[in-house]
C-alpha positions in Angstrom: -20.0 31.2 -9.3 -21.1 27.8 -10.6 -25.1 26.1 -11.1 -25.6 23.0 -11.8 -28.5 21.5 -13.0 -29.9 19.0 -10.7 -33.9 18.5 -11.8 -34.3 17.6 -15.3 -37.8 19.4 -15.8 -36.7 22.5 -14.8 -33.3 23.4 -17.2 -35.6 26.0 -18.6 -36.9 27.9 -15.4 -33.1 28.0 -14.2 -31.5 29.0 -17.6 -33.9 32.0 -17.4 -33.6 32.4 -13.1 -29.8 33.2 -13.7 -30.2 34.9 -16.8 -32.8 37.2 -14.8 -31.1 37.5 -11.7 -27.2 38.1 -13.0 -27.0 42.0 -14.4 -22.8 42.6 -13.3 -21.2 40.2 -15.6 -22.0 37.8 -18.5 -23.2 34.2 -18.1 -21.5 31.5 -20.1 -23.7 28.5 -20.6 -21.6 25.3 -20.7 -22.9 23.1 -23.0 -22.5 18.8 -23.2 -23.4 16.4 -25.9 -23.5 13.9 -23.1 -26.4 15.6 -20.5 -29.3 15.0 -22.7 -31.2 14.9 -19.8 -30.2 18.4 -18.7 -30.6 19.6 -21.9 -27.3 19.5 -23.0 -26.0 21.6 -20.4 -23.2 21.3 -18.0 -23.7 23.8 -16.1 -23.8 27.9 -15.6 -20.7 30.2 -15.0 -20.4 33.6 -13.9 -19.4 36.6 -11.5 -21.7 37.8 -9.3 -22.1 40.0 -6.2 -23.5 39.0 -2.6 -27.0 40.5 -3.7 -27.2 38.3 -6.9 -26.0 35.5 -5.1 -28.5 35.6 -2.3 -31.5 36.5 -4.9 -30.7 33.5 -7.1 -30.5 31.1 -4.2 -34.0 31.6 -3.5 -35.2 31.1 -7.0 -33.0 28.4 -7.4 -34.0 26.1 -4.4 -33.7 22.3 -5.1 -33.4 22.5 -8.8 -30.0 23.8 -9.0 -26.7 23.8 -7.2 -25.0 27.1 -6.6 -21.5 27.0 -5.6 -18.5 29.6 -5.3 -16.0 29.0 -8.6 -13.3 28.6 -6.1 -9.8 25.7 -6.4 -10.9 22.9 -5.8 -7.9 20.6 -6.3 -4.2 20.5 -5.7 -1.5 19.2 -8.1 1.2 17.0 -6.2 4.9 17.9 -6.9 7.8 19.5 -6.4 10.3 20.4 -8.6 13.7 21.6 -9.5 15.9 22.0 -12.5 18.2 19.0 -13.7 20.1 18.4 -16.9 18.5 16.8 -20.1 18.6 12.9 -20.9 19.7 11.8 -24.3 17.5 9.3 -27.0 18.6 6.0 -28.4 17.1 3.2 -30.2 17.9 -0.7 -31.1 15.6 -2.3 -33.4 13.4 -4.7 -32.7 12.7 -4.2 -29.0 13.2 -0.2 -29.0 15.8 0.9 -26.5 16.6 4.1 -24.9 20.3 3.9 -23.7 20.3 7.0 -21.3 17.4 7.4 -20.1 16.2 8.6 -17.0 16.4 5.7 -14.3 13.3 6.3 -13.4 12.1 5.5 -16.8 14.2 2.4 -17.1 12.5 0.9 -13.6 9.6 0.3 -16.1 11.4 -2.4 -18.2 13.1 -3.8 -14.9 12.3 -7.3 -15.3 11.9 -9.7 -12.4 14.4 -12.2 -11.9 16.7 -9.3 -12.6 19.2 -6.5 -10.8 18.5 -3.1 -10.3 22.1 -2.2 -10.8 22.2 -4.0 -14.2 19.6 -2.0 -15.8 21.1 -0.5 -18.9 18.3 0.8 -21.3 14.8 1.7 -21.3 13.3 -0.7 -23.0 9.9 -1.0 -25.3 8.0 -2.4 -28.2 7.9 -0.8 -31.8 4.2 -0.5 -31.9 3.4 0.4 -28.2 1.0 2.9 -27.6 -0.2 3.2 -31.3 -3.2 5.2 -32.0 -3.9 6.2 -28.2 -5.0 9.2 -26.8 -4.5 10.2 -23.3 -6.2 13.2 -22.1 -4.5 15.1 -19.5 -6.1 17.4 -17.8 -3.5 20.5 -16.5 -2.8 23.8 -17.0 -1.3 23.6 -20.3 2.1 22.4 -21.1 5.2 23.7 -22.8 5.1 22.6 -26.5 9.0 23.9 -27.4 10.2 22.1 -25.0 12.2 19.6 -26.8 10.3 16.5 -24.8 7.2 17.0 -26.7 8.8 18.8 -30.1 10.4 15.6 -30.7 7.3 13.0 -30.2 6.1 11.4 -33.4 3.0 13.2 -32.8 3.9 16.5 -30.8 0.7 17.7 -28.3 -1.4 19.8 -31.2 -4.9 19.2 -29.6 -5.4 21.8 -27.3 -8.8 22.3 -25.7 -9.3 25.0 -23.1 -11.6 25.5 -20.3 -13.8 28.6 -19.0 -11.4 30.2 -16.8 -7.9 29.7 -18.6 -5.7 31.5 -20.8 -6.3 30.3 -24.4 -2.8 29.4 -25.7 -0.6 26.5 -25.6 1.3 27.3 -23.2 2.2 26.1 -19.6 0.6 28.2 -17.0 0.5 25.9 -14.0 3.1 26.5 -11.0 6.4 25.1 -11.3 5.4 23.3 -14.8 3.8 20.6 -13.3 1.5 20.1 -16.5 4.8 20.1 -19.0 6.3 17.7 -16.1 3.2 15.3 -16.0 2.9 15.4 -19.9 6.6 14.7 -20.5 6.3 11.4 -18.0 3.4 10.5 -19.7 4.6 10.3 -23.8 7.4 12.5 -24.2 9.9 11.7 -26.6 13.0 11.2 -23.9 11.2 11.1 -20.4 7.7 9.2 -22.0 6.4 5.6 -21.4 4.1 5.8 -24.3 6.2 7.4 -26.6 3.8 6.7 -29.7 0.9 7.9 -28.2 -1.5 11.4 -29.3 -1.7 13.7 -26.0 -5.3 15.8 -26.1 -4.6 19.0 -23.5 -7.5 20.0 -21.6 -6.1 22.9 -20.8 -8.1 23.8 -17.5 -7.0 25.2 -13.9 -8.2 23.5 -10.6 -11.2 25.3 -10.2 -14.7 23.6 -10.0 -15.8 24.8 -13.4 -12.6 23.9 -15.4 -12.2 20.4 -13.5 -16.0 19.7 -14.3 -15.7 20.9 -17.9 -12.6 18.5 -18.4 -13.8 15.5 -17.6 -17.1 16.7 -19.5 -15.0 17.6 -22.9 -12.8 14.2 -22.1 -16.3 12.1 -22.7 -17.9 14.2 -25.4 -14.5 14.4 -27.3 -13.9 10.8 -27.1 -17.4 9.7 -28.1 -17.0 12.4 -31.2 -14.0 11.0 -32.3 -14.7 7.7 -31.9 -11.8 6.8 -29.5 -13.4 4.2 -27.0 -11.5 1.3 -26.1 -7.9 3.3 -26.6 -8.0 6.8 -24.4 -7.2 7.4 -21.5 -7.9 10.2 -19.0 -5.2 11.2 -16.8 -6.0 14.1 -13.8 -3.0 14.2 -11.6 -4.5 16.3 -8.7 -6.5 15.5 -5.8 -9.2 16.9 -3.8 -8.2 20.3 -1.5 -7.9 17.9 1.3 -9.8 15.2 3.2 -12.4 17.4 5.1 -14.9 17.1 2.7 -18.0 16.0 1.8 -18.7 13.3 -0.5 -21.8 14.2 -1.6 -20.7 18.1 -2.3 -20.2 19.5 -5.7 -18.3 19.6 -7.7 -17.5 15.9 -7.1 -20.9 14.6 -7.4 -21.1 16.6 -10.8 -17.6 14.6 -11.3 -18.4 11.2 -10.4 -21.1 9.9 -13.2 -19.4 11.4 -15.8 -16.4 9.5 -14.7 -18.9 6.9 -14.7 -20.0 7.3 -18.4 -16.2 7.3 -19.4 -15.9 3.8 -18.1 -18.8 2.5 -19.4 -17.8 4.3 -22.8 -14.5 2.1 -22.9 -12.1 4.6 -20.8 -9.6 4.1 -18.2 -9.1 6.7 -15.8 -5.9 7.4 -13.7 -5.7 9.5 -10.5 -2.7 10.1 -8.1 -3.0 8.5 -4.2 -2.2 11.6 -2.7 1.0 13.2 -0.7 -0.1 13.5 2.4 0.6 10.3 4.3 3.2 12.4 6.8 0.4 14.0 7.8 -1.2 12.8 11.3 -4.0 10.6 10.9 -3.6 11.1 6.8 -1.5 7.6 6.2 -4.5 6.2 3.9 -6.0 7.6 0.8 -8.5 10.7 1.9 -9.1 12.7 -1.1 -11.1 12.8 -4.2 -11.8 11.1 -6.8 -9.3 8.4 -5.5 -11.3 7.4 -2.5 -13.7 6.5 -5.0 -12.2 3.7 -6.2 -13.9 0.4 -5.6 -14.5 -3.3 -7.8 -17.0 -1.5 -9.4 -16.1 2.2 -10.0 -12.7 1.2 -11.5 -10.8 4.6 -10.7 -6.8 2.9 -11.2 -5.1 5.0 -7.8 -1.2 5.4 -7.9 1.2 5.7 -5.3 5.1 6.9 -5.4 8.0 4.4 -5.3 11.5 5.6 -5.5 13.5 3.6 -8.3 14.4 0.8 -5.9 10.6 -0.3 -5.5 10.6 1.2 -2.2 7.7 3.1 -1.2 8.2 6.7 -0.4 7.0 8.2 3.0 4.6 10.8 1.4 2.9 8.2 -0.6 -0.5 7.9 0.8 -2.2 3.9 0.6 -2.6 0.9 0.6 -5.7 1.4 0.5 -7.5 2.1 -3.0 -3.8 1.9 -4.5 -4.0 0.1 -7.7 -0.6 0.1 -8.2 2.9 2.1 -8.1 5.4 3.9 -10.3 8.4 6.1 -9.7 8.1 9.3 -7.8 11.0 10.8 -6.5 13.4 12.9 -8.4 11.8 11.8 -11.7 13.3 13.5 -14.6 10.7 15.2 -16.9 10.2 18.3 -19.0 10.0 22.0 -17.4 8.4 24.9 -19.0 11.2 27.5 -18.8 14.2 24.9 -19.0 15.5 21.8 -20.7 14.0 19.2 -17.7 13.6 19.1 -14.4 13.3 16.3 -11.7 9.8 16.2 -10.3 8.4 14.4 -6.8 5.0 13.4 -5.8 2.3 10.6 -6.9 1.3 12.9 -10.0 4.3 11.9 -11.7 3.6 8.4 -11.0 0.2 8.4 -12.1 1.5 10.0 -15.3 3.8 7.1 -16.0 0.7 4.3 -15.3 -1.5 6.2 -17.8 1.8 5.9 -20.3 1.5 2.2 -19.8 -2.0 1.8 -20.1 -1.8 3.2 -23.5 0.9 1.8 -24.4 -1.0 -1.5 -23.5 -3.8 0.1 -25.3 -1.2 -0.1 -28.6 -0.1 -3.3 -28.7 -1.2 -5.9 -31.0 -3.0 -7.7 -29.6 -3.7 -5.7 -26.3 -2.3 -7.4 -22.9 -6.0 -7.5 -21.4 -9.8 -7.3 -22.6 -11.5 -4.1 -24.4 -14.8 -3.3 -25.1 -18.0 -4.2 -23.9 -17.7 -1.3 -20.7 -15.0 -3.4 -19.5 -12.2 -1.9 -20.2 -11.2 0.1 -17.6 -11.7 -2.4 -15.2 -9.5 -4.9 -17.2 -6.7 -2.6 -17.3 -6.8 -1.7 -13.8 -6.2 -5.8 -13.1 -4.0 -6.1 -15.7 -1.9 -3.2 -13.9 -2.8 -5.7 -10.5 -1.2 -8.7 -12.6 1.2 -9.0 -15.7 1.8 -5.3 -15.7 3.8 -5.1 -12.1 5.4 -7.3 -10.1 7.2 -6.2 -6.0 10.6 -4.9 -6.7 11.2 -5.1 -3.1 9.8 -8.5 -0.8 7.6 -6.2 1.2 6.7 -3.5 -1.5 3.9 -2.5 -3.5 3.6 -3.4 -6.9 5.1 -1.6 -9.3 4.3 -0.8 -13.1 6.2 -3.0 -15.5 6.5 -3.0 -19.4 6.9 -6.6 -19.8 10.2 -5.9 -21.1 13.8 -6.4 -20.1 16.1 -3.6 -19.6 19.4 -5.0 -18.3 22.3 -5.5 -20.4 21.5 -9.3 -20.8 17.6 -8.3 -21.6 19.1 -5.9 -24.2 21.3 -8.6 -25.7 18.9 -11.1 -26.3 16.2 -8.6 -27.2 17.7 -6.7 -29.7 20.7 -4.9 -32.0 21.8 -1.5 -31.6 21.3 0.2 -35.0 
């Protein structure tokens, strides 16, 4: 079970309520720097039976909110084994010779031919001191993919209800999978930027605590204005209530990472198949709005071509590849991965790789930042690979052989 506080004036009576009423297990107070109003807590977890339950529900009333520490989200893949892609550079402009075609659709340049794209092409100092925070279930440091970064994934932090080691414990390495997309050395858009694992499952109290430890770790460290948080995962499904927790207990501290300088990213869902499911209907995307500046992805395949499962228009900032991406596995060398979290992973790559450049392709500062990236992404960062598409993420680079040419030498 999960409480959160909800009156301000009574943290104290609630604090002692559960410590009174819970005698089967032990309660672990979650503590954060950034709920000075609560008191610097997050909120209560613990096991408890139906008795407990029922007695602390009265005492609680209206101060708290007491719900069952059940999953909460869903990650958004499916994956199978492929082989390995190899690295290589050209100086200059950076190019990566064989990588994945998915990966090169990000440096496909308009005014150019899908069939001529060569390299996988970006600048020297993209994604330079960035931090993207991604919130799964670990990932698979060995794996060659993040072994081989310039800064390999050492920041691990770990929420209440997960295995403490740095290690992938998700199903079908969806976290190793999103990582790799995000910043890893051969399937990465970002490949210079620092990954922070909050290693968390989809349970209300982990996904709470992440976003918490996202904002408190941030504002420690003094990374406003170049993190960014990545969950790719959506709400259960769309019969839900907006209002319920844990997603009100979400949405202001999503809040307070905007206005602390953060941009976060959130897949559109894979459910448009589904009857009466074609739109975005889950959480926190259906959130999005001009002023809550959530950016929503949806799934292209490398053509530009949006993908049946893809859910949108609506709330859809923008697109990336998302079918058959190549990306890192937890038991193998890499696998192929489909759904809109391995899109969103590669838009979070881009933001920080925006994030790196010098100067930045868009605004910072000021609580504006995650709104400017989200038009940036909107604007010079996509364009319509296909007449009718949706807009898809773009580098501002030109991977084709004549791109490569005129961009840069092969060392």
């Amino acid at each position: 079970m999960v409480v959160f506080p909800k009156n301000p004036q009574r943290v104290t009576q609630v604090n002692q309520s559960i410590f009174e009423t819970i005698t089967t297990s032990i309660v672990r107070l979650i503590p954060s720097s950034n709920r000075p109003e609560f008191s610097g807590v997050l909120f209560w977890v613990f096991e408890a039976d139906d008795n407990e339950i029922q007695e602390l529900r009265n005492k609680l009333g209206d101060d708290a909110a007491l719900v069952e520490d059940t999953v909460a989200a869903a990650e958004l893949s499916d994956l199978s084994f492929i082989h390995p892609s190899n690295l290589a550079t050209a100086n200059g402009v950076l190019r990566q010779r064989n990588a994945p075609l998915d990966l090169k659709v990000v440096s496909w340049a308009p005014d150019t031919l899908f069939g001529d794209l060569s390299s996988y092409c970006f600048e020297k100092v993209s994604g330079d001191d960035t931090y993207i925070y991604i919130i799964e279930n670990g990932l698979n440091p060995k794996n060659s993919d993040f072994s081989r970064m310039q800064y390999p994934p050492n920041d691990w932090y770990y929420g209440p209800r997960v295995i403490q080691s740095k290690t992938d414990d998700g199903k079908d390495s969806h976290g190793s999978c999103v990582a790799s997309k995000v910043a890893g050395a051969l399937n990465g858009v970002s490949k210079n930027s620092h990954i922070i694992m909050l290693k968390a499952t989809l349970v209300v109290s982990d996904i709470v605590w992440a976003f918490s430890k996202a904002l408190d770790d941030i504002t420690a460290q003094n990374r406003q204005k170049k993190s960014v948080v990545l969950f790719a995962a959506t709400s259960t499904n769309g019969d839900f209530s907006t209002d319920a927790y844990p997603w009100t207990a979400i949405k202001p501290i999503m809040q307070s990472l905007f206005d602390t300088d953060v941009a976060i990213v959130v897949p559109s869902g894979n459910s448009a198949v589904a009857p009466h499911r074609y739109d975005v209907d889950t959480l926190p995307a259906l959130w999005e709005s001009p002023i809550f500046p959530l950016i929503v992805v949806g799934a292209v395949d490398n053509t530009g071509s949006l993908v049946r499962f893809s859910q949108g228009p609506g709330h859809v900032t923008v697109s990336a590849p998302g079918v058959d991406v190549s990306c890192a596995k937890k038991d193998n060398p890499s696998a192929s991965g489909t759904g809109t979290s391995f899109s969103a992973a590669m838009v979070a790559g881009l933001v920080a790789y925006g994030l790196g450049l010098k100067p930045v392709p868009f605004q910072v500062g000021g609580g504006k930042t995650a709104i400017n990236a989200k038009a940036f992404l909107q604007s010079t960062g996509s364009w319509r690979r296909q007449k009718y598409g949706p807009l898809v993420l773009w580098n501002g680079q030109d991977g084709t052989v004549a791109g490569v040419t005129s961009n840069s030498s092969v060392s």
